[in-house]
TIPA-767341 format. One line per 4 residues: number of its first residue (from 1); for each residue z, y, x of C-alpha. Coordinates in nm, 2 decimals, always signed. Layout:
NUM> Z:Y:X ~ ...
***
This chain:
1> +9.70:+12.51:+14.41 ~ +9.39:+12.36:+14.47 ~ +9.03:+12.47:+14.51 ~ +8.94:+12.26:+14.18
5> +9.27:+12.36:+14.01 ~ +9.18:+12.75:+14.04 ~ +8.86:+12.69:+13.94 ~ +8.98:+12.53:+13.63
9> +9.24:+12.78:+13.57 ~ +8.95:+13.09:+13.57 ~ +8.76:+12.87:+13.34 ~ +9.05:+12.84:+13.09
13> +9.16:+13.23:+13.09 ~ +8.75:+13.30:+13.06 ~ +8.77:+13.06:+12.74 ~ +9.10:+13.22:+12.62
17> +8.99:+13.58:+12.69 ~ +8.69:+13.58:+12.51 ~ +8.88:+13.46:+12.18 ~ +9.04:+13.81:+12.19
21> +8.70:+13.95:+12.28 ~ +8.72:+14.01:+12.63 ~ +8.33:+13.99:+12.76 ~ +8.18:+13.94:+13.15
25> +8.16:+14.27:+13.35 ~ +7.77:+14.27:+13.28 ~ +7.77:+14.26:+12.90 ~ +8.08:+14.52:+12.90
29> +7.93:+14.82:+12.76 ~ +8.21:+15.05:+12.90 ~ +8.32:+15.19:+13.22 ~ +8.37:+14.97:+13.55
33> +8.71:+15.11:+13.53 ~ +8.82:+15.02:+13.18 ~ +8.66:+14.64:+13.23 ~ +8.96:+14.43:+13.38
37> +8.88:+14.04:+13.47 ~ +8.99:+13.76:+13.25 ~ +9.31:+13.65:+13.40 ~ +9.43:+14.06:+13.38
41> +9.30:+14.06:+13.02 ~ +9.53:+13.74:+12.92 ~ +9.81:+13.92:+13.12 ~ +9.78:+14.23:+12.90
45> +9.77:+14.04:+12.61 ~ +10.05:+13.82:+12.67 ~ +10.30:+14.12:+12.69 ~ +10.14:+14.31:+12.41
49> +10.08:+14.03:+12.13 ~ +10.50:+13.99:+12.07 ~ +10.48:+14.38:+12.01 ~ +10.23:+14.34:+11.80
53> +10.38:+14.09:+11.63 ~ +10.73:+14.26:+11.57 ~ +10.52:+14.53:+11.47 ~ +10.34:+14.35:+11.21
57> +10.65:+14.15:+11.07 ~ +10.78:+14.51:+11.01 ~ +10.44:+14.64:+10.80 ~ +10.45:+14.30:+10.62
61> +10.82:+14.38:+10.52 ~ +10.79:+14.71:+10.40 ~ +10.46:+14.63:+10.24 ~ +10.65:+14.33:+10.01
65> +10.95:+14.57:+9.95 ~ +10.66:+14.83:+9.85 ~ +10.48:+14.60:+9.61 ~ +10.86:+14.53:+9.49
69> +10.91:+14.81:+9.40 ~ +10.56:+14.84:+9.21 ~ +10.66:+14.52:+9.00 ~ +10.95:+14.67:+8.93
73> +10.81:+15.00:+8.81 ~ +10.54:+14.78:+8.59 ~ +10.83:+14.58:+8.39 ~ +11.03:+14.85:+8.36
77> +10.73:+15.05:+8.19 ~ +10.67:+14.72:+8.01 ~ +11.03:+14.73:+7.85 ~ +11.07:+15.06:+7.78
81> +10.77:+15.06:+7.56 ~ +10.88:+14.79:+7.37 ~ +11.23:+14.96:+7.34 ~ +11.11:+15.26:+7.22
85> +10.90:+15.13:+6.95 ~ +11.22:+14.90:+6.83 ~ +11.41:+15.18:+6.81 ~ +11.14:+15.40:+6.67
89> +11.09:+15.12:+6.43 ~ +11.47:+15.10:+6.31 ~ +11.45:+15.49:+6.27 ~ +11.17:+15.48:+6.02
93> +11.35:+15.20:+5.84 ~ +11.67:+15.35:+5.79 ~ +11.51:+15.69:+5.68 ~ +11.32:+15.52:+5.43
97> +11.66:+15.39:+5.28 ~ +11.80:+15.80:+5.27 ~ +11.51:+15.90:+5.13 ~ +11.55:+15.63:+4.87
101> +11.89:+15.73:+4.78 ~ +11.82:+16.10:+4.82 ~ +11.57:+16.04:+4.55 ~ +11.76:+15.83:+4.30
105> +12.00:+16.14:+4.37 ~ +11.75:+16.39:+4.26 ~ +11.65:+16.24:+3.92 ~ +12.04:+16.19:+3.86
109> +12.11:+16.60:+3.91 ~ +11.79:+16.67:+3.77 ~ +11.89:+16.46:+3.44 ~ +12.25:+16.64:+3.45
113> +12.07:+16.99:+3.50 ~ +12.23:+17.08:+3.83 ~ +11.95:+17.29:+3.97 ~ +12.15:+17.42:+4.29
117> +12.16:+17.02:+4.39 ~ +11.82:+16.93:+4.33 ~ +11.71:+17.23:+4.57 ~ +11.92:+17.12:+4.82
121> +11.83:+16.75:+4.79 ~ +11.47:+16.84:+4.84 ~ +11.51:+17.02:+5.10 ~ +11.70:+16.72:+5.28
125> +11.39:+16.46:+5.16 ~ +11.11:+16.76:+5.33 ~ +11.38:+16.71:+5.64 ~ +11.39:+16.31:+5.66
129> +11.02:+16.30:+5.59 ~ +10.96:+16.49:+5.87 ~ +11.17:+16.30:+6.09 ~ +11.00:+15.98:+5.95
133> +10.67:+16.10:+6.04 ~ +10.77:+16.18:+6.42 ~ +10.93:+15.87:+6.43 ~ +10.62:+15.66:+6.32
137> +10.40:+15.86:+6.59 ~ +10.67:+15.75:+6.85 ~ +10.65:+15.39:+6.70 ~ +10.25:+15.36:+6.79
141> +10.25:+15.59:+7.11 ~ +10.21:+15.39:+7.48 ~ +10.40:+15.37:+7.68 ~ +10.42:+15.64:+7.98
145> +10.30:+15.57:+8.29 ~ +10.57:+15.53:+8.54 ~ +10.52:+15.63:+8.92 ~ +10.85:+15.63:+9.20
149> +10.85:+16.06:+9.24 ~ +10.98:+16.15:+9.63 ~ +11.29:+16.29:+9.62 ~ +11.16:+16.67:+9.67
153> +11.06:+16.65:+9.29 ~ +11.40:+16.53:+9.16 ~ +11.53:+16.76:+8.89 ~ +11.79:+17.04:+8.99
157> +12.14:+16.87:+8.84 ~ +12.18:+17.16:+8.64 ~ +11.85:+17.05:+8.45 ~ +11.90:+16.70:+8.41
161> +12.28:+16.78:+8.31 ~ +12.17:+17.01:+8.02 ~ +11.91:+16.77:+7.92 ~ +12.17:+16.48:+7.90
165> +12.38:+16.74:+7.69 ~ +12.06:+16.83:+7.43 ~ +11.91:+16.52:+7.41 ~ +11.65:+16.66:+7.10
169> +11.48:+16.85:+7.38 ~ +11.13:+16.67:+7.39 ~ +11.18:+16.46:+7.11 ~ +11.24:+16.73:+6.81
173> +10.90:+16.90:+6.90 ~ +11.02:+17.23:+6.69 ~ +11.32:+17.29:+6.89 ~ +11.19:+17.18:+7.20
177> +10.93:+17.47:+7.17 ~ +11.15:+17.70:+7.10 ~ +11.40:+17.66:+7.38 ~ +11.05:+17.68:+7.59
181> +11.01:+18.00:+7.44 ~ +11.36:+18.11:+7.44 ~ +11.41:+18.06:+7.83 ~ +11.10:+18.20:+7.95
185> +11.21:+18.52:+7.75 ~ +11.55:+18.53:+7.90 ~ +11.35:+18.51:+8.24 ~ +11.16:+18.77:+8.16
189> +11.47:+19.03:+8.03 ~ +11.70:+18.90:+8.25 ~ +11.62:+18.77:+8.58 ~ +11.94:+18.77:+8.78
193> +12.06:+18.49:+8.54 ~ +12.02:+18.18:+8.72 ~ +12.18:+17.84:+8.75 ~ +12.47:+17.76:+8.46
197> +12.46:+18.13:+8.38 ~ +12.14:+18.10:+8.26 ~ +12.17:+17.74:+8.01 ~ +12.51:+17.95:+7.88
201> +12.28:+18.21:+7.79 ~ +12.02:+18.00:+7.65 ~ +12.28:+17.77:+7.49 ~ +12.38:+18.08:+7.28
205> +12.04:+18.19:+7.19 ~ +11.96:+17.85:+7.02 ~ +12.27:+17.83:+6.83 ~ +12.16:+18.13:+6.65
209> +11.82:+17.99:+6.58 ~ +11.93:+17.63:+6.52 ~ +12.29:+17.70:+6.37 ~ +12.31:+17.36:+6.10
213> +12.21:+17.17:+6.42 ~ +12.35:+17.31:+6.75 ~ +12.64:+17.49:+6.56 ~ +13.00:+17.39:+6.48
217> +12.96:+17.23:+6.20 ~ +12.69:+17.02:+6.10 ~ +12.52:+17.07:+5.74 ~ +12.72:+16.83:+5.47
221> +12.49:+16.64:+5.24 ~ +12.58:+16.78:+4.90 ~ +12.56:+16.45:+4.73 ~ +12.75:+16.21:+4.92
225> +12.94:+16.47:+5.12 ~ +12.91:+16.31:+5.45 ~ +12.69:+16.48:+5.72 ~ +12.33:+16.35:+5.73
229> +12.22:+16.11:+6.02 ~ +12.53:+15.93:+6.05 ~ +12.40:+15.56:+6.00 ~ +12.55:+15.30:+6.28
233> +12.91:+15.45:+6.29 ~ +13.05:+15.39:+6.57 ~ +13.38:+15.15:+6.54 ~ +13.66:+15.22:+6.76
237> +13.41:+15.34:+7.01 ~ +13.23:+15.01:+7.02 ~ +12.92:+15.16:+7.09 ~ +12.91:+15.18:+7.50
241> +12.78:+15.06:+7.78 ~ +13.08:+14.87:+7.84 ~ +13.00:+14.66:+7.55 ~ +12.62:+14.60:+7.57
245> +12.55:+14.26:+7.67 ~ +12.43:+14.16:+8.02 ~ +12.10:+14.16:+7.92 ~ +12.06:+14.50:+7.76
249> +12.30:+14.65:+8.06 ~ +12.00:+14.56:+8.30 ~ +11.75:+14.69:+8.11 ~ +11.96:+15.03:+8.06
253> +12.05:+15.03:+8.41 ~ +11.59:+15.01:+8.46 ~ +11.55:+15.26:+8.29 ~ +11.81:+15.50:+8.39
257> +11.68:+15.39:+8.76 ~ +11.34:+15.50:+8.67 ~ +11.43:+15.83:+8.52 ~ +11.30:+15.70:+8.17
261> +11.62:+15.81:+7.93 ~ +12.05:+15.79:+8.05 ~ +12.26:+15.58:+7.95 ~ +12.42:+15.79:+7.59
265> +12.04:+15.73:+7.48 ~ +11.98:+15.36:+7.53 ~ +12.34:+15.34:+7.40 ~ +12.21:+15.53:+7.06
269> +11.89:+15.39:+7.00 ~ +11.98:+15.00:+7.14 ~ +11.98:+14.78:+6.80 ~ +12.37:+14.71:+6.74
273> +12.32:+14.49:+6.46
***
């Protein structure tokens, strides 16, 4: 190499040093044995720059799969909200129609002079109004806001299992209080229950407290002698999963995904008609 050619050759790792900030040993504001000269300093930063870069393509990936996930959380949110108030909306619909007929029922006994009927039709009409006033709170609340929770806050199985199996818990504000109250008493007078042990005991408790409801039987309407609540019956088991279209089946699977409801109650409140 010639005189000229290394002259030129410091000149151009000078010039591509200081891009990445390398500076001249007299305007280096550290130690003489940190500075390094310009053709070291483009050395050092040829075999660091493709770690970098490896390093950076792997932030940028789990930063997109991160912001995914986000968007994902968002539309979820976004459809879940507009699913509940639907099927809010269709509650408070077909509860008007009961009450309807549950009054038309009324003035009929009360015109026939069956006294033990009229009692028990109002006490059905203070039940569905009740119910329709719950359901028209749920039909105007927002929607939740929805964040990923780490795995060390996932439910115990047991929980979620006995949630899936009493789905009125945190909806039916009554009962839901109760079984609060229930449990924490069985904690107090019986601490060594624990685990299944422990729902079998409170599962017994609210069956006295809640007998028409969590019972055998279910209370018969004395008028049309059918149990109350029974609108959408089910034919031949048509209601499932299996038989949602594609459509709702990935907005079920969202929401089971983000912990928002299972799949028996998007399968109950989805609009079959």
């Amino acid at each position: 190499m010639s005189e000229q050619d290394q002259v030129d050759l410091v000149a151009k790792n000078e010039k591509d040093a200081r891009t990445f900030g390398w500076v001249p040993r007299e305007d280096f504001r550290g130690t003489d044995d940190e500075w390094v000269d310009a053709e070291a300093f483009v050395k050092r930063g040829k075999e660091i720059n493709p770690i970098l870069r490896k390093n950076n393509e792997t932030l940028l990936k789990k930063l997109d799969q991160a912001n995914l996930e986000i968007a994902e959380v968002k539309k979820a949110a976004k459809e879940f909200e507009k699913f509940q108030r639907e099927a809010a909306d269709r509650k408070v619909r077909e509860i008007a129609v009961q009450l309807d007929s549950l009054k038309q029922s009324r003035k009929d006994a009360i015109t026939g002079g069956d006294g033990d009927t009229v009692v028990a039709i109002e006490e059905q009409i203070d039940i569905l109004k009740a119910e329709k006033e719950t359901a028209q709170a749920q039909a105007k609340q927002p929607a939740k806001e929805v964040e990923a929770k780490p795995e060390s806050q996932a439910l115990d199985p047991l929980v979620v299992s006995w949630m899936d199996e009493n789905q009125w818990f945190g909806s039916d504000r009554r009962m839901t209080v109760m079984a609060d109250e229930i449990g924490k008493e069985l904690n107090q007078k019986h601490p060594e229950l624990r685990g299944q042990a422990f729902f079998d005991a409170l599962n017994e408790e609210l069956k006295e407290v809640f007998p028409e409801k969590l019972g055998k039987k279910e209370r018969v309407n004395p008028v049309e002698g059918s149990t109350r609540g029974t609108s959408r019956p089910a034919a031949g088991g048509a209601q499932s999963y299996k038989n949602l279209p594609a459509d709702a089946k990935q907005a079920c699977d969202r929401f089971v995904k983000q912990g928002l409801l299972t799949q028996e109650q998007f399968v109950k409140d989805y609009d079959w008609n």
